[in-house]
N, C-alpha and C positions, 0 to 999 in steps of 0.2 A: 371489524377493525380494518381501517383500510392500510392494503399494503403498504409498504415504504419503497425508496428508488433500489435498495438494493435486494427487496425480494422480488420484485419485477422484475428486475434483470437478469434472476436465476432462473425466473420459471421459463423467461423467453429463450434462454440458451439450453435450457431442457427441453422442451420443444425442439431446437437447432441442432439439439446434439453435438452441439460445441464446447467447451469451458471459456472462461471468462479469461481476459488478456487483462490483469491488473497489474498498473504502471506507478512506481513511484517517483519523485522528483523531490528536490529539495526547494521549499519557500522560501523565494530572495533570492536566488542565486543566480547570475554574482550580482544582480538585483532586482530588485521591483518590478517594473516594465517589462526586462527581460524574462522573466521568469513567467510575469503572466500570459506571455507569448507563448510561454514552453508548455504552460497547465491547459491553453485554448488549444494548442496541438496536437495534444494529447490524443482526442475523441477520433480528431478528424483522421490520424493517421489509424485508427481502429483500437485506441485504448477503450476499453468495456467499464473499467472502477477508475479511480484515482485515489494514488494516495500520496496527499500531501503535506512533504516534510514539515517539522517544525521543529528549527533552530535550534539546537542548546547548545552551551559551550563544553557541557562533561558528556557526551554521547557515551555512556558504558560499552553497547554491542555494535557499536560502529565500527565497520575498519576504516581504513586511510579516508576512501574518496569521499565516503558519506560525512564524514570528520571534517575534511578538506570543505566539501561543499556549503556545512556549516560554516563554518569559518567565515566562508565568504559572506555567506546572507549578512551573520551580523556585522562584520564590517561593514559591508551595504548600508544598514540601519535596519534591517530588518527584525522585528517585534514581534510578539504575538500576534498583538492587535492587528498587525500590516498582515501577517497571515491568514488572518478571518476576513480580512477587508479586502482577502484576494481571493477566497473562496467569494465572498460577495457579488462581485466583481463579475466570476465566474459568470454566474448563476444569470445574471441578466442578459446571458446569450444561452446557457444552456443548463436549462432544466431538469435534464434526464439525464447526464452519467451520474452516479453514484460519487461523494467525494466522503473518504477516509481520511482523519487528520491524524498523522503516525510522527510517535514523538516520545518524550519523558515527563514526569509530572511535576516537576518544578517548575518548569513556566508557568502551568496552568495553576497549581498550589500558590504561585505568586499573584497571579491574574485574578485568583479566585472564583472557585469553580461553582459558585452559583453564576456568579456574573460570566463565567464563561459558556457554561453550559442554556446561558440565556443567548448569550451573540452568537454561538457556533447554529444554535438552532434558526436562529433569525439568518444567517448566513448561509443555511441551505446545506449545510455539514449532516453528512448521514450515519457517520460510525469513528469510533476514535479504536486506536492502537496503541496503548500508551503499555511500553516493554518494562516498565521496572515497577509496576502495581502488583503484584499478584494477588488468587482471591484470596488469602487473608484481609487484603486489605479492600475488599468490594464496598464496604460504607462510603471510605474514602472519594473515590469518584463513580465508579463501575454501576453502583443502584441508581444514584441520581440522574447519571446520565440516561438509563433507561427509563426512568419516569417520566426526563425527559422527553422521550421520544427519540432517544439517539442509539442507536448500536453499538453493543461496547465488544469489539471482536480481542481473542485472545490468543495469544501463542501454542502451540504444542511444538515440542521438540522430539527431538529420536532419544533423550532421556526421558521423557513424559512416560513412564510404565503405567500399565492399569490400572493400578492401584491410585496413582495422582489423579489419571485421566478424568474421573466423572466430576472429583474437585475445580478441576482446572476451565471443563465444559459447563458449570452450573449455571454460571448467569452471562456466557455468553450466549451471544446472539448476531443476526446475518453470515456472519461465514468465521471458519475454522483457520486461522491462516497457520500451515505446518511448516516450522522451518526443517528444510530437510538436511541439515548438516550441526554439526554443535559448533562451534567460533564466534567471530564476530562474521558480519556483511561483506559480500565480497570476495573469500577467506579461501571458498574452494568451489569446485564445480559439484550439482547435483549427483548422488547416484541414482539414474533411472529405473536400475533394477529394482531398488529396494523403495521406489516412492509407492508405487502400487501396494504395496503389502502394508506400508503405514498410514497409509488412506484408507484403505479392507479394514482397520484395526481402531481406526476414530470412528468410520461411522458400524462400529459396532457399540457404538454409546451413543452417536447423536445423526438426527435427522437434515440438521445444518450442512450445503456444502463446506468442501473440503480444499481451500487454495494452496499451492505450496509454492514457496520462496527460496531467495538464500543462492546465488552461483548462477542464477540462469544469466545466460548472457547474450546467446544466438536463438537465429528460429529453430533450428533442431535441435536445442536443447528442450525449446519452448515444446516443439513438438512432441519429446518424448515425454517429459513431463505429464503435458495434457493429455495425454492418452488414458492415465488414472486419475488425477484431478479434476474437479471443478473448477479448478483456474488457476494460473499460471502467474506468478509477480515476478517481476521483473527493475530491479532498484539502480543497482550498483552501474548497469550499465548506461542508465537512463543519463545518471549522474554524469559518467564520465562523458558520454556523448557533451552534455555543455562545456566539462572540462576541459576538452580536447579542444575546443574553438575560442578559448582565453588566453591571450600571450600574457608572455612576464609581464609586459606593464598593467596586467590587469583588463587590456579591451579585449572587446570578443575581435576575432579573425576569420570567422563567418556568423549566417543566422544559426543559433543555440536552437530556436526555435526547429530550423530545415533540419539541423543534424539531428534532432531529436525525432522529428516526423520520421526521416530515414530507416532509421532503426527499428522505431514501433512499427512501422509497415511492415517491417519481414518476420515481424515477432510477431506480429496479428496474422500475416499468413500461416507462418509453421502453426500456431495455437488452433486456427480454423481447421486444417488436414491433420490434425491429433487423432480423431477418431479414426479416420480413412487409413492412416495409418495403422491404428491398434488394429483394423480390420482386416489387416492385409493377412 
């Protein structure tokens, strides 16, 4: 079976000795064009995964900005559809990051998830994140999409005990993403100390890297993080970086795009000296 983009890129950063620097953004925000400036940004400025938002207007685990961000895409006009059509898009400059579509499944229950799970593949989409499925409900989308050939990656939490734990890993696949705090997005900063010890305690059930989210904001956070991780996400700040360059009337007041490169630069360096660190 041949690999997919997102197990390549595990095994290359195990070799590296690095974790992965996995970036989210919101699709459409504050629209189209702009946004696809932010996704092509991404890579360059040293993002490894992407994962890209999709829209909805009831975000349950969302805080403000992620909420906020929405907001704007669909105002924009931003759709599903325009989503896949931006991963599309992506894809005929670059083949190799990994792109995660992280979201809710209403859109998709509306879109119709044969017919999605036929465009997101045709669009080069490598794994979905969808927060309010759990496996009870794997029929729903979870099996199909891995029939498809798509990764259907899933949450654990710091309430995830043991006992849930093998449930919750059964029919994922490509990576672990661990949120390290209970809230919504945004909500609080990582505890470092305690990310180690619940990454020792997932891959005591599974062989899948282990990414963890949730508060990271800077490169030293990113750093400490990756020190026990396989990868590092990074959301809320991704978000605001666009945010911060939209005045009230709604224009941007620089490139969304630059402030975003910005950022991910110094989150890709602290992510790369993770290990050098733990070494020290």
């Amino acid at each position: 079976m041949t690999a997919t983009r997102i197990e390549r890129l595990f095994e290359r950063l195990k070799a590296e000795n690095r974790p992965a620097l996995v970036t989210y953004f919101m699709g459409g925000d504050p629209d189209y064009e702009t946004s696809l400036s932010v996704m092509k940004a991404l890579p360059r400025a040293g993002s490894d995964i992407i994962e890209l938002g999709m829209p909805f207007s009831d975000p349950m685990a969302d805080g403000p900005t992620i909420q906020a961000a929405g907001l704007r895409a669909l105002k924009g006009g931003q759709t599903l559809a325009r989503t896949l059509e931006m991963a599309k898009t992506f894809r005929e400059e670059n083949d190799d990051t990994p792109i995660v579509m992280m979201g809710y499944y209403n859109p998709i229950y509306t879109y119709g998830v044969e017919r999605f799970l036929i465009d997101a593949k045709a669009a080069g989409v490598d794994g979905l994140i969808i927060v309010d499925l759990p496996p009870e409900t794997d029929d729903e989308l979870c099996l199909p999409a891995l029939e498809a050939g798509i990764h259907f990656i899933r949450l654990a939490t710091p309430t995830t005990d043991d006992k849930r734990l093998p449930k919750v890993l059964e029919n994922t696949s490509g990576f672990v993403y661990y949120v390290s705090m209970t809230g919504i997005t945004g909500s609080a900063l990582p505890d470092a100390s305690k990310v180690g010890a619940a990454v020792s305690r997932i891959k005591r059930h599974t062989t899948l890297p282990v990414c963890v989210g949730f508060g990271v904001k800077t490169a030293s956070q990113a750093r400490a993080i990756g020190a026990a991780a396989d990868g590092v996400v990074v959301g809320t700040a991704i978000v605001n970086a666009v945010a911060n360059v939209i005045g009230p009337d709604g224009r941007t007041t620089a490139d969304p795009a630059e402030a975003v490169a910005t950022l991910v630069r110094g989150l890709a360096e602290g992510v790369r000296e993770a290990r050098l660190a733990a070494a020290e």
